[in-house]
C-alpha angles and dihedrals in degrees: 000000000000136000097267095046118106120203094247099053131067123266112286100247118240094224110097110224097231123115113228132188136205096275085055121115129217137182107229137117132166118208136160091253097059121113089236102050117157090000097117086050085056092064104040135165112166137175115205127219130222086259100040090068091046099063100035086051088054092047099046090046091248139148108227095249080054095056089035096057107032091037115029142049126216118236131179103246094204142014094267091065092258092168115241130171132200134190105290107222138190125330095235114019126032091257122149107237089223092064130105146164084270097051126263115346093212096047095145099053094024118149119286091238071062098055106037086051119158097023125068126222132224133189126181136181120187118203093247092051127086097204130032127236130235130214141170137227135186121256114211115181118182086241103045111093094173078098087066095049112114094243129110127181144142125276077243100067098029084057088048081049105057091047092245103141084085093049089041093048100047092049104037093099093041083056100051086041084074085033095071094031088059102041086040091056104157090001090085095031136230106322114234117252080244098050089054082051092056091047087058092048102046094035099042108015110061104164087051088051093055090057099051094054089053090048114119080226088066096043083060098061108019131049129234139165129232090243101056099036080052070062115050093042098071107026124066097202102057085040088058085045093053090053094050087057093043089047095055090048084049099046103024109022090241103162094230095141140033125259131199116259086237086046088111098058093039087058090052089053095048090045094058083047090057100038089107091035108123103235094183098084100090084195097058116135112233127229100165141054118277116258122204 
């Protein structure tokens, strides 16, 4: 509770409402010699990106249904059941299992919520609009003391700093993925129980995704070329890539990738194989086309 907290009203939140942009400046730094050191890893909710579990899942030696199961829970982003998983912690305290008495011990690949701390991003989409906006906001928590550090820069170069244009870059259209599905609302219909599987599968579980796309199953309804399944094959990040543009043709109907003329009676087909197939486990392994 702060200071400015009474026992009969709710917890003062540590977001500011302000909006910053980049050209904003902000006093803050985080270093090992700081009283609150790996506080703010001992109280943890967080949500993990495409290509954050991509690159935790490379540096722990992990396939991506490894780090999914031993490391993450799923969670339901939106009201509408759009899957989402964050970092599971400790069974009995809200710990990040990364964290020790030296500091994180995936510093290098850690989350992009890590990364961004202790600023918060936005970013917003209205339905009359073709792009969505970001902003950033300033996170204060009663334990944090980076906020009384003798440094002042720019979001800007806090963001070059902690190494996030990376981050920023990978899950933009991810994130504009939820951005539409959320500002369409009714416009693009209910999703199907199968299409948020897919979501999962092409968001989350990369290697499964892979296999799917080499899957005789995928050959039959979408068209690749040598060059670019050579590709795919062997590099995560055009691989991510690749599922952000098959998510938006599955959820959407954006025409991002061919498909076969007799792509139509081959999804009939495929439909009447999977009609027994159990679409409720969010972790199944693909070895068939999508069918929406």
């Amino acid at each position: 509770m702060s200071n400015h907290d009474t026992p009969n009203s709710p917890p003062t939140s540590p977001l500011q409402p302000v909006r910053l942009s980049l050209d904003d400046t902000i006093q803050f730094r985080c270093h090992r010699d700081i009283a609150c050191f790996n506080e703010c890893c001992h109280c943890i909710e967080i949500q993990l990106t495409p290509y954050d579990i991509l690159r935790l899942k490379q540096r722990l030696g992990l396939t991506s249904q490894e780090f999914l199961a031993q490391y993450t829970l799923p969670f339901e982003m939106d009201a509408q059941g759009m899957p989402g998983v964050r970092i599971r912690t400790l069974d009995d305290k809200p710990i990040c299992p990364f964290v020790t008495a030296e500091g994180c011990s995936v510093y290098e690949d850690r989350p992009t919520v890590c990364r961004y701390y202790a600023l918060g991003l936005m970013s917003m989409r209205h339905q009359e609009q073709l792009s969505d906006e970001n902003y950033y906001f300033l996170i204060k928590e009663d334990h944090c003391q980076g906020h009384q550090e003798d440094r002042i820069l720019s979001i800007r170069d806090y963001r070059l700093e902690q190494g996030l244009e990376i981050y920023d870059e990978m899950n933009r259209e991810w994130r504009q993925i939820i951005l539409k599905k959320r500002s369409a609302g009714p416009a693009v219909g209910k999703p199907t129980p199968r299409s948020y599987q897919f979501f999962f599968l092409g968001s989350y579980n990369l290697d499964s995704f892979r296999n799917f796309v080499f899957s005789p199953g995928f050959s039959e309804v979408y068209e690749i070329d040598p060059d670019t399944l050579e590709v795919l094959k062997q590099d995560d990040l055009t691989l991510l890539k690749y599922s952000f543009k098959l998510l938006k043709q599955v959820l959407f109907g954006e025409m991002h990738i061919v498909t076969r003329d007799d792509a139509l009676q081959k999804r009939v087909q495929r439909r009447r194989e999977l009609e027994n197939v159990d679409e409720t486990d969010p972790n199944k392994d693909y070895n068939g086309p999508i069918v929406v």
